[in-house]
N, C-alpha and C positions, 0 to 999 in steps of 0.2 A: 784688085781682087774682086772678081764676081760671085754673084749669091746667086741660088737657083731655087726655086722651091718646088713642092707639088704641085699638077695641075690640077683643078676637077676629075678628068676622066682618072687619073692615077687613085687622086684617095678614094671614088667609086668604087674601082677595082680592087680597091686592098676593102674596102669596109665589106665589097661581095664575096671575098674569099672569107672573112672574118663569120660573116651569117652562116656560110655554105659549112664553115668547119663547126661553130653551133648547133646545129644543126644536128649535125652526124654526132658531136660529141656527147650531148646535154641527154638523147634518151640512154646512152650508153651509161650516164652515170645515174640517171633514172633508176637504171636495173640493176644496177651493181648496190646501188642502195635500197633498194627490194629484197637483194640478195641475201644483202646483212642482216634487213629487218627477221627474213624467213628463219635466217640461220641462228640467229637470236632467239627466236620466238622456240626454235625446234629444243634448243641448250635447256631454256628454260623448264618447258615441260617435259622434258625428260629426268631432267632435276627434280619436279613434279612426282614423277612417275616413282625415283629412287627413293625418295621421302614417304613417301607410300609405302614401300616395300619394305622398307625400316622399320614405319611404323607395326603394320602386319607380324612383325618379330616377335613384339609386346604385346599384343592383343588375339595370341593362340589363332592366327595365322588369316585374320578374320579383315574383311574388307572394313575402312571407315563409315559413319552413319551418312548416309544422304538423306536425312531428317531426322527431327530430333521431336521428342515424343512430351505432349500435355501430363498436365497430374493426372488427368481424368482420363488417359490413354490413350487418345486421339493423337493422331501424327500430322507435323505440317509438312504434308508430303509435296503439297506445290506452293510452298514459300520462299523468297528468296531471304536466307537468313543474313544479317548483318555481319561484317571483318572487318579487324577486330570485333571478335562474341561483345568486348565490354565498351564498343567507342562512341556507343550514344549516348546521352545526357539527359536532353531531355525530358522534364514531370510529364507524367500520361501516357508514357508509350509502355507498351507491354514488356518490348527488347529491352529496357530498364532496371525491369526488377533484378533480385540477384536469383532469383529463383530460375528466370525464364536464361539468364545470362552463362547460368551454372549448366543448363540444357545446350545451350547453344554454344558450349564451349567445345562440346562432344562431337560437333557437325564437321564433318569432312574438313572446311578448308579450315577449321579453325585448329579441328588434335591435329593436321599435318605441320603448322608453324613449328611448335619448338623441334620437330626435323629437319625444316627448311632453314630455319633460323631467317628466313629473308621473306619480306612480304612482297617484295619487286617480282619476285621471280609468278606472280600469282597472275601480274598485267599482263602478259606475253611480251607485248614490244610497242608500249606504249601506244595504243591506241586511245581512241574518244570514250571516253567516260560517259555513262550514262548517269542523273541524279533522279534518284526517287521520289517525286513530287511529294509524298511523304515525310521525307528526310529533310527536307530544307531549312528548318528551323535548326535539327541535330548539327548541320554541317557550319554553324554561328557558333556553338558552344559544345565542345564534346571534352569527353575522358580522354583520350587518347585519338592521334587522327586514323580519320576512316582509309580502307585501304581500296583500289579498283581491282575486281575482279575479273579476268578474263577468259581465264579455262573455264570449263565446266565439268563435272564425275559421271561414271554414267551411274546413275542412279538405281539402274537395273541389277547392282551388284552388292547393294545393301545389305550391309553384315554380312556376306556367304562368305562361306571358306574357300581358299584356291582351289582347294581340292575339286571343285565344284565344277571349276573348267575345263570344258576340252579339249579345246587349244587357247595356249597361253599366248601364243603370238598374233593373234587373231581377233579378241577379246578389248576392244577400245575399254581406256583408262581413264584419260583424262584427252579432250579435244575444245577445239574451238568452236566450241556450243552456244556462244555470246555473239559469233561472226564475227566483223571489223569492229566490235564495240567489246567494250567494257561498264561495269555497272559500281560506279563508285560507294562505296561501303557496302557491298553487298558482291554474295556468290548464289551459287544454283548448281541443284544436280539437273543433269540435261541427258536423254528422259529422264523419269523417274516413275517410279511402281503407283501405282493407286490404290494407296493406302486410305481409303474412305469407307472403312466398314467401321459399324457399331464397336466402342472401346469396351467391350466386358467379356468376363472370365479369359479366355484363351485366345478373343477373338484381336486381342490389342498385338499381335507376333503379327509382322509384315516384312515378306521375302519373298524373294523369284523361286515361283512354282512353276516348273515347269508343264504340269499337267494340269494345271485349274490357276483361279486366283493368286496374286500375293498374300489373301486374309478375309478371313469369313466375312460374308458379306458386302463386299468390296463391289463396284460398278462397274470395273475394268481390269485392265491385267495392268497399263502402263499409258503413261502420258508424255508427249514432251512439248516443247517450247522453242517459240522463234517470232522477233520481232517483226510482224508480216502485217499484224492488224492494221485494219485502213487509219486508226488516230495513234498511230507511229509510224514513223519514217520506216523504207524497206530498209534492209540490212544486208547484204549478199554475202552467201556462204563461199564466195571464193576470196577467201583470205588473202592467198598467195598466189599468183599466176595459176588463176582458176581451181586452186584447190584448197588445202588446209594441211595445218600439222595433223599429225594421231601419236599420243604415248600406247602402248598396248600392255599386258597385264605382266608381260616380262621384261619391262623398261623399254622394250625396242619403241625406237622415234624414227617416226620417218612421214615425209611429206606425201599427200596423197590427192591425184587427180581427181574431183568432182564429176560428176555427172554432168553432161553439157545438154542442154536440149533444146532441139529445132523447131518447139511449138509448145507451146502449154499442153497442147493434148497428150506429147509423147511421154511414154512413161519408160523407166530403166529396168529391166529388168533382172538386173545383177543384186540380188535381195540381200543376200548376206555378206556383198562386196562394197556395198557404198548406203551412207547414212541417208542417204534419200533419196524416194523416188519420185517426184518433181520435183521442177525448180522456175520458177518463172524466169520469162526471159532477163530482167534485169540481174539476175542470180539469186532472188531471195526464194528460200525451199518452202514448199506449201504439202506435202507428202511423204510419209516415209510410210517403208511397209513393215506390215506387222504379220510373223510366224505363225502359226498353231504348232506344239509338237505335237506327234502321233497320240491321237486319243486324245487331248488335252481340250479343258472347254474356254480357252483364252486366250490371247495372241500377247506377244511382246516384241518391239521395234526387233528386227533378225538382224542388225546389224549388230546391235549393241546384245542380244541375249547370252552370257554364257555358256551355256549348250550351241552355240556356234560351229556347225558341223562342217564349216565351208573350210 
């Protein structure tokens, strides 16, 4: 009985067919796992979006707070508040008290939990967690653990009623205003009004005015936020095969192409169709545009304003 084996040239040929079909296979399941994450990520914040709309049921039809308001009147209008409202611990920090905790139970992502009942659904699809350099001590000892935050509200829509909008299908809800990150124990309304006027007599009310300020005295109509600063890492807004989820103000979810650009200089001109107007080439956004309505002496991001006429 004779024995044969492989030669050299044969197992060359079988390990080159093995690379070649690698190859072609491995991006394919690349995307398909992209796929999932996107399709994930969309389930989630629409879930988002419905819990919202629940909420709005019980509170005379009124959007959630995207800041939560001092004794003394003053709003933390660009804070990123902690979620769970109660999961820090540690002596000395302000988010401790039960006073400030009672405040911040009120903040968008925290009244939307007992809707959600699920704090997963808050990450999108698991991404990189960002920590507070702040928080590092809380994250050793806490009440309850900290939760990662990855949607963001538009903050433009503080306290208004639906009634309020244009179009309801048009009107961003909740988006991925964080990018490919997340911010562990903590959320953020993304923009949000610039509520920095003097807190007395009437002047502590802050809302989207269409025609002037959010609030007497105030320095600006609206602000927003993006990890761009040169002491953080870029963050790019294309989430998903160059774009992002959007929930919008009637639950509709749906994925939506970025703005692509061929030069730092180029700018997009489609104002009230896309949340910004540059983007550097690596894809992290350094612009968005800001509206005036007719007559009005303030501008607010046109993608996100309510009055969205597009």
């Amino acid at each position: 009985m004779s024995r044969k084996g492989f030669t050299l040239i044969e197992l060359l040929v079988v390990i080159a067919i093995i690379a070649i079909l690698a190859a072609i296979l491995f991006p394919v399941f690349a995307q398909a796992k992209e796929a999932a994450k996107k399709t994930s990520n969309l389930s989630n914040e629409k879930q988002l979006g419905t819990a919202c709309m629940t909420y709005m049921t019980d509170t005379d039809d009124r959007f959630p707070r995207a800041m939560t308001q001092r004794p003394d009147g003053t709003l933390r209008w660009n804070t990123i508040h902690p979620i769970p409202y109660n999961w820090k611990k540690g002596s000395g920090d302000v988010w401790t008290t039960s006073d400030v905790q009672r405040e911040n139970a009120g903040y968008w992502a925290n009244a939307l939990q007992p809707y959600t009942k699920n704090w997963g659904i808050y990450d999108g699809t698991q991404f990189n967690s960002v920590k507070n350099a702040a928080d590092a001590a809380d994250f050793l000892s806490y009440n309850v653990p900290a939760q990662s935050g990855h949607f963001t509200f538009n903050g433009v829509l503080h306290t208004i009623s639906s009634s309020e909008l244009v179009q309801v299908s048009k009107c961003p809800l909740f988006w991925s205003g964080n990018g490919k990150a997340a911010m562990m124990g903590r959320a953020i309304s993304n923009p949000t009004l610039r509520c920095d006027g003097p807190a007395t007599g009437t002047n502590t009310e802050c809302r989207f005015n269409a025609g002037g300020y959010p609030m007497a005295g105030a320095t600006g109509g609206a602000a927003w936020f993006w990890a761009a600063d040169p002491a953080y890492p870029s963050v790019p807004a294309y989430v998903f095969a160059r774009g992002m989820n959007f929930t919008y103000t009637d639950t509709n979810a749906k994925f939506k192409r970025l703005f692509e650009p061929t030069g730092t200089a180029n700018l997009s001109t489609d104002y009230y169709s896309t949340p910004f107007a540059q983007i550097y080439d690596n894809g992290t956004p350094y612009t968005m545009w800001f509206c005036y309505s007719s007559g009005a002496t303030q501008a607010y991001p046109c993608f996100f304003r309510p009055d969205n006429p597009n």
